[in-house]
C-alpha positions, -999 to 999 in steps of 0.1 A, spaced: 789 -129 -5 804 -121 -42 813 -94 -56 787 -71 -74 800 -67 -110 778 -37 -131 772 -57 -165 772 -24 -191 755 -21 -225 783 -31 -249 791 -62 -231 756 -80 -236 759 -63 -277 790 -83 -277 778 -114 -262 747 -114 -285 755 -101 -317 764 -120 -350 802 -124 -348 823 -98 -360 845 -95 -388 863 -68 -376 893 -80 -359 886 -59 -329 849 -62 -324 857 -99 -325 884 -99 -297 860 -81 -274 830 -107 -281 854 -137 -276 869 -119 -244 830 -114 -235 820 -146 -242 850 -165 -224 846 -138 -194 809 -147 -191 815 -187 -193 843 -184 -169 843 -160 -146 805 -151 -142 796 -174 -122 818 -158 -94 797 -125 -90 766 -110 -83 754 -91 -114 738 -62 -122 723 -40 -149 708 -7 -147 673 10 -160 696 29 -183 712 -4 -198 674 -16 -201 666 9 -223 697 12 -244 695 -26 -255 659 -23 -262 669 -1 -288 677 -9 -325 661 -37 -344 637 -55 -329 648 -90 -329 680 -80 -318 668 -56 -288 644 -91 -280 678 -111 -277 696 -88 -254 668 -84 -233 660 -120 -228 699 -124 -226 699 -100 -193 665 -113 -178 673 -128 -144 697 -102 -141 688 -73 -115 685 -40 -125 699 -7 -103 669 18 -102 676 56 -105 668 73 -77 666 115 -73 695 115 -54 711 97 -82 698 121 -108 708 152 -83 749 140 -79 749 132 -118 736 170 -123 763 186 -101 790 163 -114 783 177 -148 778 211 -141 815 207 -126 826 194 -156 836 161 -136 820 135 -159 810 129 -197 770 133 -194 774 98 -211 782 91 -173 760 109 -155 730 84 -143 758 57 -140 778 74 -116 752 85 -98 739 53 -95 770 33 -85 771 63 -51 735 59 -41 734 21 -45 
């Protein structure tokens, strides 16, 4: 069985945006983009309900892309016990609340 590999919003913005001109935006597509071709095919992906709705933000042809970009890919669903650990991680101060439904995704999974 492969490896599960958690495919997060700003890698599908990098590999289906307009190239960059910004010399660091562009090394992380073409790191994206090489990654994807590459290596990809050695995993078992996922994306999660949160990444769904982040990349169907945002102009509309754009959110179209990246969501028929990530179309076969699974998605993680948020469970209450998910929701519950991300709350008391928080309230500790242990995570970012930018983290909150990931992490308690990844532990429930």
């Amino acid at each position: 069985m492969a490896s599960l590999v958690y495919i997060e919003t700003s890698v599908i913005s990098y590999l289906t945006s307009r190239p960059s001109r910004d010399i660091v935006i562009a090394g992380r597509q073409a790191i994206s983009q090489d990654w994807w071709q590459y290596e990809r095919p050695r995993f078992e992906l996922r994306i999660s309900a949160l990444v769904e709705e982040e990349i169907s933000r945002g102009d509309s042809s754009a959110a179209v892309r990246r969501l028929d970009f990530v179309a076969g890919i699974p998605s993680l669903a948020i469970s209450e016990n998910a929701v519950d650990l991300a709350k008391r991680r928080i309230d500790k101060g242990a995570i970012s609340t930018s983290l909150q439904l990931f992490v308690g995704m990844q532990i429930w999974y």
